[in-house]
C-alpha positions in Angstrom: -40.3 -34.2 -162.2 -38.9 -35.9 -164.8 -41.1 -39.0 -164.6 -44.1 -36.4 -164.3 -43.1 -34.6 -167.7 -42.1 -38.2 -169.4 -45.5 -39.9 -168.4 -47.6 -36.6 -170.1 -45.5 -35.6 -173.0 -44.9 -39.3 -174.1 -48.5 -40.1 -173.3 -48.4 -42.8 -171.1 -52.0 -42.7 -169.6 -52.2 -42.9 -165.7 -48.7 -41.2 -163.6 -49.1 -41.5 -159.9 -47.2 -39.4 -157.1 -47.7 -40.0 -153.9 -46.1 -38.4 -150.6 -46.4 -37.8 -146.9 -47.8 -34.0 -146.2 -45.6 -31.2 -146.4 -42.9 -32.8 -148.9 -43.8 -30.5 -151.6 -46.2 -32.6 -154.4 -48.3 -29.4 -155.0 -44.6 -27.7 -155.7 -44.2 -30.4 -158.2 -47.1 -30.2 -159.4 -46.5 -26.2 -160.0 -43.6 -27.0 -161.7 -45.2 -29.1 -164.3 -47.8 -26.8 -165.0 -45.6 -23.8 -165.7 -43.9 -26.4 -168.4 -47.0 -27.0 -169.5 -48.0 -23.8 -170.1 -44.9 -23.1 -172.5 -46.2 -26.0 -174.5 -48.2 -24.6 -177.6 -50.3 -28.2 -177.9 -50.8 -29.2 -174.5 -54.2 -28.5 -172.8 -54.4 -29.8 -169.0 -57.6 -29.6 -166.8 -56.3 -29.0 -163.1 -58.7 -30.5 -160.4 -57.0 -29.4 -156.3 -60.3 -30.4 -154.9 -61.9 -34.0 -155.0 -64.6 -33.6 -152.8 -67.1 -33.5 -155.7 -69.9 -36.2 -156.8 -69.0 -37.7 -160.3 -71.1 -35.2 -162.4 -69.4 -32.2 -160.2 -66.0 -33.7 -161.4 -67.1 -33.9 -164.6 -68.4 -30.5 -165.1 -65.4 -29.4 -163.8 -63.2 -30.9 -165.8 -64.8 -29.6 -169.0 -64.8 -25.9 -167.4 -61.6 -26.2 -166.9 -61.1 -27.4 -170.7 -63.1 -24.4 -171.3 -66.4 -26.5 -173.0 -69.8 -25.5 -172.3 -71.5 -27.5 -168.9 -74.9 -25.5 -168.3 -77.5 -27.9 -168.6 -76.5 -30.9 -169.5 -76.3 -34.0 -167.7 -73.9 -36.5 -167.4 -74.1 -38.2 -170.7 -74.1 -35.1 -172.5 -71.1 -33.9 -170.3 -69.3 -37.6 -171.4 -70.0 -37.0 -175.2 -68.7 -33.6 -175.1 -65.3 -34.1 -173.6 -65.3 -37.4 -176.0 -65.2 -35.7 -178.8 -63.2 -33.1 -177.5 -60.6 -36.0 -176.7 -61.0 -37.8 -180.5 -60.7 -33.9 -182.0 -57.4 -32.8 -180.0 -55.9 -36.6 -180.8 -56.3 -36.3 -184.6 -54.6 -33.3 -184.2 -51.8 -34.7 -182.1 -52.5 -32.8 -179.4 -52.0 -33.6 -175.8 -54.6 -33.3 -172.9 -54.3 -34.3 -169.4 -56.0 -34.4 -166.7 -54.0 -33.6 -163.6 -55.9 -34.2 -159.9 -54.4 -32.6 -156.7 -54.8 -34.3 -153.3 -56.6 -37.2 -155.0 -56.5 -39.4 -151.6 -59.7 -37.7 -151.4 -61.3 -39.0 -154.6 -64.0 -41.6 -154.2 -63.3 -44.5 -155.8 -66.9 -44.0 -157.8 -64.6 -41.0 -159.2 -61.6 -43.0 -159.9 -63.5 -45.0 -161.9 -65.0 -42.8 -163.7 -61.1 -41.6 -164.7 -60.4 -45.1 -165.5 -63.5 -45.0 -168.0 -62.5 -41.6 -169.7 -58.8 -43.8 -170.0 -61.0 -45.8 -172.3 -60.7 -43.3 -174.9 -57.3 -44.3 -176.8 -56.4 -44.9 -180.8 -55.0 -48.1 -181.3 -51.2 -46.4 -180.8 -51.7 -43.6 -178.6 -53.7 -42.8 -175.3 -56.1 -39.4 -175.8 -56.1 -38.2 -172.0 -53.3 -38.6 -169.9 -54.1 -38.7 -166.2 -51.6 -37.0 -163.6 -53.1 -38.6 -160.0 -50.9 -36.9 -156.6 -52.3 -37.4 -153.2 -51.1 -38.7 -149.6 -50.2 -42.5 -149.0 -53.6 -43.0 -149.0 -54.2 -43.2 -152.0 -51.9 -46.2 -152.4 -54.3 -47.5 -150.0 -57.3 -47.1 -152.1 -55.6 -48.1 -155.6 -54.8 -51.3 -153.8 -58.2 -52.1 -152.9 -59.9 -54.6 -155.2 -62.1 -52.7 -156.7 -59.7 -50.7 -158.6 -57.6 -53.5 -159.6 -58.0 -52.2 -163.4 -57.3 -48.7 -163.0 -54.0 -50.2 -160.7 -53.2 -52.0 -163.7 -53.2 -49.3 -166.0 -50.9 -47.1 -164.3 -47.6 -46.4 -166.2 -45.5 -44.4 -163.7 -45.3 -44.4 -159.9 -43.1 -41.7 -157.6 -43.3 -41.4 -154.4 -41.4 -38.5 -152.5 -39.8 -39.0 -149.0 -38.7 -36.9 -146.7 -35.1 -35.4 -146.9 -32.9 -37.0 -144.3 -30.3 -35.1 -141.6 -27.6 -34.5 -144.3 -30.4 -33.2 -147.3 -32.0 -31.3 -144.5 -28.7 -29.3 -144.2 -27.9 -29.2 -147.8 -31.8 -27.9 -148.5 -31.2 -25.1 -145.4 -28.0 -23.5 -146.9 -29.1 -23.9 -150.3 -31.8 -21.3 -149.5 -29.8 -19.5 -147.5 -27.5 -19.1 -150.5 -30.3 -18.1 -153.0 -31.6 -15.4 -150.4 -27.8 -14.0 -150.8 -26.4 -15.4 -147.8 -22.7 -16.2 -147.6 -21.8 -19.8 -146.9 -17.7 -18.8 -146.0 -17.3 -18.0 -141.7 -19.4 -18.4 -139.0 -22.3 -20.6 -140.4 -26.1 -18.8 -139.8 -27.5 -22.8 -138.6 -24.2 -24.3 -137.2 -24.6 -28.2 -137.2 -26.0 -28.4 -133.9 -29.4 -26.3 -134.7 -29.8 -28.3 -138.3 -30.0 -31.3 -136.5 -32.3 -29.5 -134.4 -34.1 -28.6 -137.0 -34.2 -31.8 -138.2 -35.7 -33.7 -135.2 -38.4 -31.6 -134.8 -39.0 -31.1 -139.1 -38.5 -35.0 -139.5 -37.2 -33.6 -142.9 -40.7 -32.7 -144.3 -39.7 -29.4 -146.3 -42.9 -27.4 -145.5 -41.3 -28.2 -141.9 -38.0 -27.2 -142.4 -39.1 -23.7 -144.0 -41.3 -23.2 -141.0 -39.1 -23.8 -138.6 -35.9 -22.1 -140.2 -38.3 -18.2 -141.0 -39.1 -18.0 -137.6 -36.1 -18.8 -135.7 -34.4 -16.2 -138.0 -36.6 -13.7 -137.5 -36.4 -14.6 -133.7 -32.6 -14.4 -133.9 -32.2 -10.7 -135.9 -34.9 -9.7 -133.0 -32.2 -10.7 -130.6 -29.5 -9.3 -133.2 -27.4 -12.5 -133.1 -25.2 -13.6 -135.8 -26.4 -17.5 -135.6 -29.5 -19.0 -134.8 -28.4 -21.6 -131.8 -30.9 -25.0 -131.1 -32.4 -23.2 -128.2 -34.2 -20.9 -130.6 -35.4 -23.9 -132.4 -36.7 -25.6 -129.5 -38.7 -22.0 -128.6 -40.4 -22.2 -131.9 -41.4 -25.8 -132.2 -42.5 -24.9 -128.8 -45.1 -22.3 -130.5 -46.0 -24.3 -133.0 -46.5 -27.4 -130.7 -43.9 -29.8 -132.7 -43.1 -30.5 -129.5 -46.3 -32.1 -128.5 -47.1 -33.8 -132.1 -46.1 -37.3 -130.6 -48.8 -37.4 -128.4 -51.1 -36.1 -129.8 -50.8 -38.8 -132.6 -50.6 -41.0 -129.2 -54.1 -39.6 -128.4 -55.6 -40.0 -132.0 -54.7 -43.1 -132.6 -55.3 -44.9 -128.6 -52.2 -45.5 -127.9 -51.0 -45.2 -124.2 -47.9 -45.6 -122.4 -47.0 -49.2 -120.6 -46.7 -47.2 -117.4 -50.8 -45.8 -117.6 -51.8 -49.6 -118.8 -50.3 -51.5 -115.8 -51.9 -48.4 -113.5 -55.6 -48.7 -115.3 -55.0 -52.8 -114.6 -54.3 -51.7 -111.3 -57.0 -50.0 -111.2 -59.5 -52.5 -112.8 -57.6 -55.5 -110.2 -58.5 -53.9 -107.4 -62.4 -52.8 -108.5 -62.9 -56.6 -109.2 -61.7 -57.6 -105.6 -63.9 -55.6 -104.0 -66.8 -56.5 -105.9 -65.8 -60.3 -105.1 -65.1 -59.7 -101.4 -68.3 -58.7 -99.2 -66.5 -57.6 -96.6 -64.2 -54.7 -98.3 -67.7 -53.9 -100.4 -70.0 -50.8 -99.6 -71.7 -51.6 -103.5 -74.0 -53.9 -102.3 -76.1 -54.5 -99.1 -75.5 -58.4 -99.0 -72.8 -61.0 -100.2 -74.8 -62.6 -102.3 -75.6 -59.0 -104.4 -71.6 -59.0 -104.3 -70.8 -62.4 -105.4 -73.1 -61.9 -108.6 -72.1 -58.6 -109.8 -68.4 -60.4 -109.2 -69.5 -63.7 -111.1 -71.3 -60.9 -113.9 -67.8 -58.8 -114.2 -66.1 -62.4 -115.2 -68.0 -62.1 -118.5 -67.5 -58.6 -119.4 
């Protein structure tokens, strides 16, 4: 938060934030805004969607900015927020641009943001560029054709996700803003937080998931704690449960176990089709020998 508010308010051009899903960068992102808003000379275009093409994202920008777009094509739309840029900067105004899920960008788009970077005095940087996506977009600002915009960035974050012991200090934490008590018989003893844990992988979005529904499970059952096996039915009903293999499935992964039974499997085709006498593929051994000499090559 604090690098977010640094990078903007001391204009330092391009602030990246990256994170896995679920670990709260919209939250962040939120956050920033709302101290932007109490900011008399800061105007911010938001952007949460990047599936545009570059003269969408540009037209959107400058609604957002609140400039006129009807009608005017893309070098009109560049002029406009130009000089909206130059007019704000002699002013000493800020402006940033701040993109949501930009993973999804196209790097003709971040380009063009690189470009509109071009716009600086020789001191001080007229658009300051907020960029928060998935790892992904590491990916792509480490590809070579955006070497220059890699360049120019000024700050990098990245958020993680909250190991066992943050996991339990994040759980009672809310628990204690909702007006729990933390003295006595704890409401997740340690057993279900680490429960919570192996199934959340300490992704907060997770975690909050997770931790409603098993308490609304338990006051149903009008227990005083929620115990792991609670935890275990909800992951259940949100397949957590089954996440690893499904992942398995996506990515063609398979087991050792289901290889060596496919070999198996593949071993003992080939042996029939090179023995004539186990064979009911072909009428004749020499049909069987060549579709056995032909399976060599595949």
């Amino acid at each position: 938060m604090a690098a977010l508010y640094y990078g903007v308010r001391w204009h330092k051009g391009f602030v990246v934030v990256t994170g896995e899903v679920g670990t709260g960068k919209t939250l962040l992102l939120r956050c920033l805004l709302r101290l932007l808003k109490e900011s008399k000379d800061v105007s911010y275009a938001y952007v949460f969607n990047g599936r545009l093409s570059p003269v969408e994202f540009l037209q959107y920008i400058l609604s957002d900015f609140g400039l006129p777009t009807s009608g005017k094509n893309k070098s009109e739309l560049l002029i406009e927020l130009g000089q909206f840029l130059i007019s704000r900067g002699s002013k000493k105004l800020t402006t940033v641009l701040i993109v949501d899920e930009a993973h999804l960008l196209s790097e003709e788009i971040l380009e063009e943001i690189r470009l509109l970077s071009n716009l600086e005095t020789a001191d001080d940087k007229l658009l300051q560029v907020v960029l928060v996506g998935q790892p992904e977009l590491d990916e792509k600002l480490d590809s070579l054709g955006l070497r220059q915009l890699k360049q120019r960035i000024a700050l990098r974050a990245r958020l993680a996700a909250l190991d066992q012991e943050e996991t339990r200090e994040y759980i009672e934490k809310r628990l204690q803003i909702a007006g729990a008590s933390l003295q006595g018989e704890p409401i997740f003893p340690p057993e279900t937080v680490s429960t919570v844990y192996w199934y959340s992988q300490g992704l907060p979005r997770l975690i909050n998931t997770i931790c409603e529904n098993a308490l609304i499970a338990s006051y149903a059952r009008q227990d005083h704690s929620v115990n792991p096996e609670i935890i275990h039915e909800v992951a259940r009903e949100f397949r957590l449960d089954v996440s690893s293999s499904s992942d398995d499935v996506a990515t063609g992964r398979i087991s050792e176990a289901d290889l060596r039974q496919q070999t198996n499997a593949m071993l003992d085709i080939f042996s029939r089709l090179r023995n004539p006498t186990v064979s009911s593929l072909a009428s004749d051994s020499s049909q069987v020998t060549e579709q056995g000499e032909h399976e060599l090559h595949i």
